[in-house]
N, C-alpha and C positions, 0 to 999 in steps of 0.2 A: 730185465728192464734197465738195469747199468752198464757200464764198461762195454761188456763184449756182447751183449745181446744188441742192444740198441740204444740210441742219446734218449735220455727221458728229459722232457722239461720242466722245468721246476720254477715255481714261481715264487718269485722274490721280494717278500714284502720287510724293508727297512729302512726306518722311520729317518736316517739319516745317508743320505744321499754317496759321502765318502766312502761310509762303510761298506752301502748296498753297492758299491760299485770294486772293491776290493772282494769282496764276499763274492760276486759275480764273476769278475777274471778267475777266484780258485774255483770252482765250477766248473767253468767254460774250460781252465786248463785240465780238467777231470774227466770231461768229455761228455758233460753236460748242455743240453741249449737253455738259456735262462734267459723269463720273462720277468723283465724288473731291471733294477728294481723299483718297486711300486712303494709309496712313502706313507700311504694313507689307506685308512678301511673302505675307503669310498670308492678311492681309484682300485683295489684289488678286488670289490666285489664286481665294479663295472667291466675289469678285464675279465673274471669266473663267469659273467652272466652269458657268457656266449663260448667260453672252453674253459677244458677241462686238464689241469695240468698234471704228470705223472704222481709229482710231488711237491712241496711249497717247506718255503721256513718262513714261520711267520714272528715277526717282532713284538714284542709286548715292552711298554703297552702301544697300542697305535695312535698313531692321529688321529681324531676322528671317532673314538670308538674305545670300546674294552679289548675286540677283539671274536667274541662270542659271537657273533654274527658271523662271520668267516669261518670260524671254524667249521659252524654248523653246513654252512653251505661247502665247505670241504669234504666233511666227513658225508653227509647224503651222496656225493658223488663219488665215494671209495674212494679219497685223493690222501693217502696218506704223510702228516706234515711234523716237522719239529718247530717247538717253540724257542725262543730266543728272546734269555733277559724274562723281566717279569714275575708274576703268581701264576705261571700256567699248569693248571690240572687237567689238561682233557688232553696232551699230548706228551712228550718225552721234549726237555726243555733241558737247557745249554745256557748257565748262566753266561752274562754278558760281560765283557767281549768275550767270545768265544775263539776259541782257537779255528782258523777257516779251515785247517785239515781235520779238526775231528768233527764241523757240518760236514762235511766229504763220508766222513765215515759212519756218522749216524743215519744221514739216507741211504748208504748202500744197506746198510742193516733196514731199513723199513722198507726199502726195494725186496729185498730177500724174502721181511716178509709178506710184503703184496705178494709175491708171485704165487700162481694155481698151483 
């Protein structure tokens, strides 16, 4: 699902617009396609309601929301994601800021282990 298989998309939810868009170029220069970023729980559930992205990092807390909403409709759909910043317990979380190489390197680790 990474690098040398195929671009997974990953969807990019960060509550601050600078960030989510520095956070998205190291992605895109990973070889990533990234949808985002998306600043609020409302606009990331409205882009999930109709796809399904390989993988997501999601911000805590959100605009909008705790969060838990999202997740859950992530996790029914095997969309495996990291959290960022936050109390999150239902994912593998990256205090904030996080270093945007080592987002790079925590999805390739949960790409690895999506894979069959």
């Amino acid at each position: 699902m990474r690098r040398g298989d195929q671009h997974p998309t990953v969807l990019l939810i960060e509550e601050d617009p600078l960030a989510g868009l520095a956070v998205g170029d190291t992605l895109a220069e990973a070889g990533d396609r990234v949808a985002g970023p998306l600043t609020s729980q409302a606009a990331s559930l409205a882009w999930a309601a109709g796809r399904a992205p390989d993988l997501a990092i999601r911000d805590l807390p959100l605009r909008g929301g705790d969060g838990c909403r999202l997740a859950q409709v992530l996790r029914a759909r095997g969309v495996r994601f990291v959290a960022q910043g936050g109390d999150a317990r239902d994912a593998p979380r990256l205090t904030k800021p996080a270093w945007h190489r080592g987002l790079v390197l925590v999805l390739d680790q949960l790409a690895r282990e999506a894979r069959p």
